[in-house]
N, C-alpha and C positions, 0 to 999 in steps of 0.2 A: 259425623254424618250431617250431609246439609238439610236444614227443615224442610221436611215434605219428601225429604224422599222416599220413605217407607212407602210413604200412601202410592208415590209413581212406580215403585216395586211390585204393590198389591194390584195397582190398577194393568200395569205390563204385563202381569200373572195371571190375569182375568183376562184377559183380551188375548193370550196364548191362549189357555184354557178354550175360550169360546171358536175360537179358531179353528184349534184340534178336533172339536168336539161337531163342529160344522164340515169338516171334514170327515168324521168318522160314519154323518149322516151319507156321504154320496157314498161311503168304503160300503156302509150298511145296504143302500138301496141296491147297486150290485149284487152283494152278496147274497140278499135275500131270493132273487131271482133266479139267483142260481141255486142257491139249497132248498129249495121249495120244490127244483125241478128235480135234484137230487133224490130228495127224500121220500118224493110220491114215487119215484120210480124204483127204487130199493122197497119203500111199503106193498108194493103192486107184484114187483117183478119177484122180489126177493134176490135179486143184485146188487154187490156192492159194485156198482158199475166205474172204476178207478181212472177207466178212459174219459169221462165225464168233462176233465179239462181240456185233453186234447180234443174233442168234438165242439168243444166251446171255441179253442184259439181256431180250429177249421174253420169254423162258420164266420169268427172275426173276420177273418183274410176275406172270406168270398164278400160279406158286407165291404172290405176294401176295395174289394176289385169294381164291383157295383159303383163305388163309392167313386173309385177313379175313372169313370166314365163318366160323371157328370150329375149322378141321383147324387140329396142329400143324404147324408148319412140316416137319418131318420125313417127314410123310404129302404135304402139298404138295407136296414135290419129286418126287414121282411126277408130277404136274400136269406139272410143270418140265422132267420128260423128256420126256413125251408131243409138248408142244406144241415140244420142239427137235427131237424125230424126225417131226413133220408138216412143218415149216416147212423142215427141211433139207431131205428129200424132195422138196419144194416147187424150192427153188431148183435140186435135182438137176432133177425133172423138166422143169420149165417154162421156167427160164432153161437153165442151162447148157450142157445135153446137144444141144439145136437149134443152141449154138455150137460144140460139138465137131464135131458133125455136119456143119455147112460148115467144118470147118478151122481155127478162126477160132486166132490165136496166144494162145499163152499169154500175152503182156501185155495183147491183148484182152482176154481174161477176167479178169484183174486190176484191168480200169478199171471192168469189168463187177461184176465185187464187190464194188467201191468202190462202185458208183452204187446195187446193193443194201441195201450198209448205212444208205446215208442212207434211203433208203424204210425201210427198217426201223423205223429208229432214231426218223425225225420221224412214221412210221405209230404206232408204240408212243408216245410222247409225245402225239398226238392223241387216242389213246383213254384215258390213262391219266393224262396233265395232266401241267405243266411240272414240278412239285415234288419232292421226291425225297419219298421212302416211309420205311416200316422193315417189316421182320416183328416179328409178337406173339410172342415167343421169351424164355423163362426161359434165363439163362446155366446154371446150376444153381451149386454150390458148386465153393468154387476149391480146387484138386487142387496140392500142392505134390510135383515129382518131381522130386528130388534138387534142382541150384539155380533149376528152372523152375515156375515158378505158372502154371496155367493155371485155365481156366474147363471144367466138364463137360461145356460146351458145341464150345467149342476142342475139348477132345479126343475128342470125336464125328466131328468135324471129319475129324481128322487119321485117327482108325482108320474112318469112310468110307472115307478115300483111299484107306488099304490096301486095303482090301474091293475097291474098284474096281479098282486095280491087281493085284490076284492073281486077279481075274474076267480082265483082260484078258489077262494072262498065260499062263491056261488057257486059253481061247480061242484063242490064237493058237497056241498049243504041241502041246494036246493035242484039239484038233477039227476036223473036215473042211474046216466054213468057216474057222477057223483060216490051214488048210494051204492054200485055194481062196484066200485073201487075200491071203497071203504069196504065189502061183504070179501072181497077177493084175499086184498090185504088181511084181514081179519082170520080167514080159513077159505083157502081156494076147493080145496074138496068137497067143504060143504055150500059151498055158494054154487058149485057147478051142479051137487046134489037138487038144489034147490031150484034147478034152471036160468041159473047166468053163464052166458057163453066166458067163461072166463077167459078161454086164448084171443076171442076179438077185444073183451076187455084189459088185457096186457098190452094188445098189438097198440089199441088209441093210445092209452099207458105212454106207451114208448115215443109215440109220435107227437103226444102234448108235452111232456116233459123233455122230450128231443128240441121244441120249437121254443122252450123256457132257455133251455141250454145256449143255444144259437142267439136265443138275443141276447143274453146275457154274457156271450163273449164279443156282442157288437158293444155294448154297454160298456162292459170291461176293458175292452179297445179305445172308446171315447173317454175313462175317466184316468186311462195309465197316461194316454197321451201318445205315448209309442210302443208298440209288442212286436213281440218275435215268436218265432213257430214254440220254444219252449216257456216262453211269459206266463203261461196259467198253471206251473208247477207247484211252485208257491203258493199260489193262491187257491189249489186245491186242498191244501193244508186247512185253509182258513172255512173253507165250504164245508170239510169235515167236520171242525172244532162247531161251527155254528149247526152243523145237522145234531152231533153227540150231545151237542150243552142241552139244547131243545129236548133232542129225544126220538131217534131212530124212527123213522116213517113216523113223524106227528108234523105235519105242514105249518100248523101253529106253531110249536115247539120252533121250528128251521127261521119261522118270521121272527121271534121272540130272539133265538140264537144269531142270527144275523148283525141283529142290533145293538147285542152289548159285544161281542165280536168285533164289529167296525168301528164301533165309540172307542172300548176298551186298546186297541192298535193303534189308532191314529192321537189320543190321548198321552198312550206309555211313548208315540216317536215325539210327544213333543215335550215330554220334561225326563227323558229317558233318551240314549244314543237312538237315533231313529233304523241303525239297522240290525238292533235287537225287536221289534215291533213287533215280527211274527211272532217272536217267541213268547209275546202274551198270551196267543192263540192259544200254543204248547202247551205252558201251564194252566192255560184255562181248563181246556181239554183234559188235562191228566186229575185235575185236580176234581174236574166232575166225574170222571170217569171212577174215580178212587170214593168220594163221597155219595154218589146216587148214579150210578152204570146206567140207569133208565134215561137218564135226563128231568130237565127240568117238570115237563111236560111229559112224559112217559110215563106207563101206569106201572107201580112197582109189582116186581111178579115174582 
């Protein structure tokens, strides 16, 4: 071996490492935006709401469409929300609540989710065509911070997420619906006993976490590069693993799960074949599920 090389092994491995790891920061900022919205709407609604991706890749496409008349992509995801707090709404109103209504079990409505996404999914591809897209989107100049390069775009990305995450935070902390959320979630019987209109508190419910959904499949659009009406399949996988790991309606828990979720994937693709990566999620997921069913953050019961 020629002198020094070791050290330029160690040093090449370091500089993957940090790479990966700066990468797993934008997997995470996505991700989080999207199980945040997940997981208050499962804590609220008591749905496992499966369609959750397809309302996501919907709302991509309309930010594209927005996108391809000439708004920035950044302005578009206003678009992106809109149409994931109609379309949530939607399934709130029209499907699911006539199944709550007669009782139906919760794996009914889990089949029932399933058979949503596919209408979704092949409704969005019928109007939108089989091919995948892009957004018209400047990366801007790459930002070096400390051993991590990013794009000014990436880190839009990533201080979004915060944005959203500190909006959610005060909402749930320090406002009525906040506190009307948290009581619903908690025992909707006795919160309605108590005088909280719980069906308008489901209905915001649907409409904030629908408008989380929708950007975070404009987000998700901007960080894949290019999607297609079935793109967020997969990555509903990974929205799961970061809800489960956290801890089933805990929004803290979905931020915390996010994050080693998108570190942990972008990590294993880069000293691991990169299209085993999901399958970190997998065993991340089975293996907390096997060790603490609560999650990390869930209170054991």
């Amino acid at each position: 071996m020629r002198p020094g090389g070791t050290g330029r092994k160690a040093t090449s491995s370091l500089s993957i490492f940090e790479s990966s790891v700066a990468f797993g920061l934008i997997t995470s900022a996505v991700l989080a935006i999207a199980s945040v919205g997940f997981t208050l709407q499962f804590a609220v609604t008591n749905v496992l709401n499966l369609a959750y991706g397809a309302v996501m890749i919907a709302a991509a496409f309309a930010a594209y469409a927005v996108n391809q008349a000439g708004v920035t992509i950044w302005v578009a995801a206003l678009a992106a929300a809109a149409v994931g707090s109609v379309l949530s709404l939607f399934l709130n109103r029209v499907i699911y609540t006539p199944f709550q209504r007669r009782k139906t079990s919760p794996i009914a409505l889990v089949i029932v989710a399933l058979g949503m996404t596919l209408i979704l999914e092949f409704g969005t591809q019928a109007i939108a065509g089989p091919t995948n897209v892009s957004y018209t989107m400047a990366q801007g100049p790459m930002l070096q911070v400390g051993g991590f390069a990013l794009s000014a775009a990436e880190i839009a990305m990533i201080g979004l997420s915060l944005v959203i995450m500190a909006f959610v935070h005060v909402l749930i902390r320090y406002t009525r619906l906040g506190k009307a959320m948290r009581a619903t979630a908690a025992n909707r019987d006795l919160a309605r006993n108590c005088g909280i209109r719980t069906d308008r508190v489901v209905t915001v419910t649907w409409i904030i976490t629908g408008a989380l959904c929708g950007i975070a499949g404009a987000v998700f659009g901007m960080n894949a590069g290019t999607f297609g009406a079935t793109s967020t399949d997969v990555f509903l996988v990974l929205i799961l693993a970061a809800v489960f790991l956290g801890g089933p309606g805990e929004p803290y828990g979905a931020m915390l799960g996010a994050l080693v979720i998108g570190v942990a994937t972008e990590v294993s693709a880069a000293f691991i074949v990169p299209d085993y990566k999901d399958v970190i999620a997998f065993v991340i997921l089975l293996t907390m599920l096997a060790v603490r069913p609560t999650g990390l953050l869930g209170a054991r019961t």
